[in-house]
C-alpha positions as CSV (number, residue, x, y, z in Angstrom):
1,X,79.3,-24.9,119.6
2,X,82.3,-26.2,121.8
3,X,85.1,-28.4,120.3
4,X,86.0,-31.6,121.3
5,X,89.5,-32.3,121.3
6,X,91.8,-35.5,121.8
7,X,92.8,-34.2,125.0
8,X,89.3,-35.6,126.2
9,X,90.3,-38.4,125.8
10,X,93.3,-38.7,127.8
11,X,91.8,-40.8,130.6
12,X,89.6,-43.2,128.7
13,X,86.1,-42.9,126.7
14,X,85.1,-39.7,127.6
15,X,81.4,-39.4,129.4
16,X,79.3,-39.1,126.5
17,X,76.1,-39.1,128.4
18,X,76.6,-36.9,131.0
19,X,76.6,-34.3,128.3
20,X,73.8,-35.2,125.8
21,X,71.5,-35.6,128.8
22,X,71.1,-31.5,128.9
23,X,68.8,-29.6,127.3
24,X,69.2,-29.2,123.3
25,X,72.7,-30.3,123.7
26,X,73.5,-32.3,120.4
27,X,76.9,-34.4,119.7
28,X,78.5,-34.9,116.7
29,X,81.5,-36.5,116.5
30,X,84.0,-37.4,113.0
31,X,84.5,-40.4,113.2
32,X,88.4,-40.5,113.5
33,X,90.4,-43.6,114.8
34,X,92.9,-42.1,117.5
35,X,92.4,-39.7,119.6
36,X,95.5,-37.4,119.3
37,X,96.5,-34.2,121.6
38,X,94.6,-31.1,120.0
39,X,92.9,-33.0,117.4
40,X,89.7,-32.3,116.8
41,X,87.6,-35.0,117.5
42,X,83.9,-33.8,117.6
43,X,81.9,-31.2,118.5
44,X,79.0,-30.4,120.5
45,X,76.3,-28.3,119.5
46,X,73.3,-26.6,121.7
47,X,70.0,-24.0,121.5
48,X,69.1,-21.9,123.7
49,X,67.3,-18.7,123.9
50,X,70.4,-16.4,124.0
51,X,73.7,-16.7,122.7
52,X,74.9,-16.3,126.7
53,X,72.8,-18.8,127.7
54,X,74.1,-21.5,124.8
55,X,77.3,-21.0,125.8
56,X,77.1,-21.5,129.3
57,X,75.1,-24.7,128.4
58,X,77.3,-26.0,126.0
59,X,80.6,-25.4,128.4
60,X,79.1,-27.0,130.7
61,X,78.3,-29.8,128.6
62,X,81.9,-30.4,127.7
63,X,83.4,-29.9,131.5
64,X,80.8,-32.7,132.3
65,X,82.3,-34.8,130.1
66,X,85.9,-35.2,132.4
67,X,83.8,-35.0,135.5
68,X,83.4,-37.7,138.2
69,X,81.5,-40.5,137.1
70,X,78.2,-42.4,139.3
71,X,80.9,-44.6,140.7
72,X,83.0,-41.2,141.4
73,X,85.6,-42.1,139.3
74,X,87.6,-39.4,138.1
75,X,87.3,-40.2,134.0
């Protein structure tokens, strides 16, 4: 599981599909009305066949999620 903190939103709507379009990586966010510096926001959640391998997947799924967009947008 990786946290997902109101920092990730500190350029806009953060990239929502560029993570959920891995592997077993499931989103879950609470729901909350402003998106606040260290407030936590959401989490994401993954499987995988070792604990190593879930977090590499699920860390990546949440860098993803500040990444350049199609357009190359910096989000």
């Amino acid at each position: 599981m990786a946290q997902l903190l109101g920092d990730e939103w500190a350029k806009g709507e953060p990239a929502w599909d560029r993570a959920i379009t891995r592997p077993n990586v499931h989103l879950h966010l609470y729901g909350k009305k402003a998106a606040k510096s260290k407030r936590k926001m959401g989490h994401l959640t993954v499987t995988a066949e070792t604990v190593a391998e879930a977090r590499r997947i699920v860390l990546d799924a949440r860098k993803a999620l500040s990444g350049p967009s199609p357009r190359g947008e910096v989000r």
